[in-house]
C-alpha positions in Angstrom: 118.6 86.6 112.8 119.7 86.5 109.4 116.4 86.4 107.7 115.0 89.9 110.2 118.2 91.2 108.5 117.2 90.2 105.2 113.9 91.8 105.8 115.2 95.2 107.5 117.4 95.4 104.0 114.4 94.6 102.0 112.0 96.9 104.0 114.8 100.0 104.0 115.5 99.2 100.0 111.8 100.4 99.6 112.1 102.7 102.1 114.8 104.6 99.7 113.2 103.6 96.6 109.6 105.1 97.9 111.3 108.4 99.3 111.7 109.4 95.1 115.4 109.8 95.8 117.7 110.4 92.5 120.1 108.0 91.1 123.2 111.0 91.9 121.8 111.1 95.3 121.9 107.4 96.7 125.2 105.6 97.0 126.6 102.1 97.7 128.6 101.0 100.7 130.1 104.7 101.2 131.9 103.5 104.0 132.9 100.8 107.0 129.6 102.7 108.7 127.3 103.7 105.8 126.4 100.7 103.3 123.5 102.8 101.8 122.0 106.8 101.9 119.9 109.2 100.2 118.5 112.2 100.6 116.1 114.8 99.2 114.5 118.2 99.6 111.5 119.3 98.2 108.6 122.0 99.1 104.9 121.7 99.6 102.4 124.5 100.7 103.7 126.1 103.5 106.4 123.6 104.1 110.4 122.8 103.5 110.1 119.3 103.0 113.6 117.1 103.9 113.8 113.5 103.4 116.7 111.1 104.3 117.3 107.5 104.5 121.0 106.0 105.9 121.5 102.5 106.1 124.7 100.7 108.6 126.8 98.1 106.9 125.4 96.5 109.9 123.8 97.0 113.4 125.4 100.7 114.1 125.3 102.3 117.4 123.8 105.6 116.1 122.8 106.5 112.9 120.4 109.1 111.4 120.7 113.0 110.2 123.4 114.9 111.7 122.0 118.2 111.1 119.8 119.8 108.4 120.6 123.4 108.1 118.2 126.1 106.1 119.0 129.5 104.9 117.3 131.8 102.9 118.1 134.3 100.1 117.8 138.0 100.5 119.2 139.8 97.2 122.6 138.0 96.5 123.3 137.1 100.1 122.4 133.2 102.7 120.8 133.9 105.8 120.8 131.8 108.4 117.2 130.4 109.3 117.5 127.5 111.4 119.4 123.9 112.3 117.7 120.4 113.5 120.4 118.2 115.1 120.7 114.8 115.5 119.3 114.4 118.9 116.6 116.2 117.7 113.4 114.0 117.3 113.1 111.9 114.5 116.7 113.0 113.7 118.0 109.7 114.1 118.3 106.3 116.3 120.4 103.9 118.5 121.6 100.2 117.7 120.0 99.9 114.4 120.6 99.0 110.9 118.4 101.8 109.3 116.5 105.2 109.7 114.6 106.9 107.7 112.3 109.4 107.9 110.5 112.9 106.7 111.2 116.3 108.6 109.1 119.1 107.7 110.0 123.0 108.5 108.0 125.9 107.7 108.3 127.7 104.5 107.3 131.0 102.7 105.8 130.9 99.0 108.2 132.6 96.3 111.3 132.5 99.0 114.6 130.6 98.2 116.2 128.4 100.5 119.6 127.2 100.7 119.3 123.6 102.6 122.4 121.3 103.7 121.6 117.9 104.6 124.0 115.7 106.3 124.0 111.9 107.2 126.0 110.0 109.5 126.7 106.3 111.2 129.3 105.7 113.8 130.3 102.4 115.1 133.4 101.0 116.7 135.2 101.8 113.8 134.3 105.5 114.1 131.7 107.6 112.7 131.3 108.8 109.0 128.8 111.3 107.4 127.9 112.4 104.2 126.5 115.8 103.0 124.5 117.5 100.5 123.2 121.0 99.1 119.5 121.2 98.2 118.5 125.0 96.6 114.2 125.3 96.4 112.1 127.7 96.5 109.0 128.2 99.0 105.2 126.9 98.0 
């Protein structure tokens, strides 16, 4: 048991370090939930690009993305585009130590986008999350 531990830390180290995530971005043990996180957003052709990684402090019940919302800028003024939730596929998982993964959303070349990314892990102590503002512009 200890050494599939050892390996899950291992394996979700890389995980974090392949995912290109900045230095102001990851965090150590945040919380009694969250030992590790990251996040980051970036574009590709076509595509709004979010990435995210959240590591427990140990087996969690749930842990994952709580929500990802995007907006998009018309003159000076945020519209609202769309949400993923967390019991949306790929958003997150059940009794596990890590997730990580990529979640893709359309995008338009030239437009701005306003993207919040939040985190989260709740355990018998409770749940706790962490959030971010992302600002990119379409590919």
């Amino acid at each position: 048991m200890k050494k599939t531990k050892q390996l899950i830390c291992i394996i979700a180290a890389f995980s974090i370090i392949a995912l290109n995530i900045s230095v102001a971005s990851a965090s150590t043990k945040a919380s009694d939930q969250i030992s590790v996180f990251g996040m980051d957003v970036s574009t590709s052709k076509g595509s709004i690009d979010i990435e995210f990684s959240v590591m427990g402090v140990d087996t969690v019940d749930k842990l994952g993305c709580q929500s990802i919302y995007i907006y998009k800028q018309v003159g000076n003024s945020w519209y609202f585009v769309e949400n993923v939730l967390e019991d949306e596929p790929g958003m997150s998982s059940t009794n596990t130590f890590t997730h990580t993964n990529l979640i893709c959303r359309p995008g338009t070349a030239g437009v701005k986008y306003k993207v919040i990314v939040t985190i989260f892990a709740e355990n018998s102590a409770g749940r706790d999350s962490r959030g971010q503002i992302f600002y990119v512009t379409g590919r």
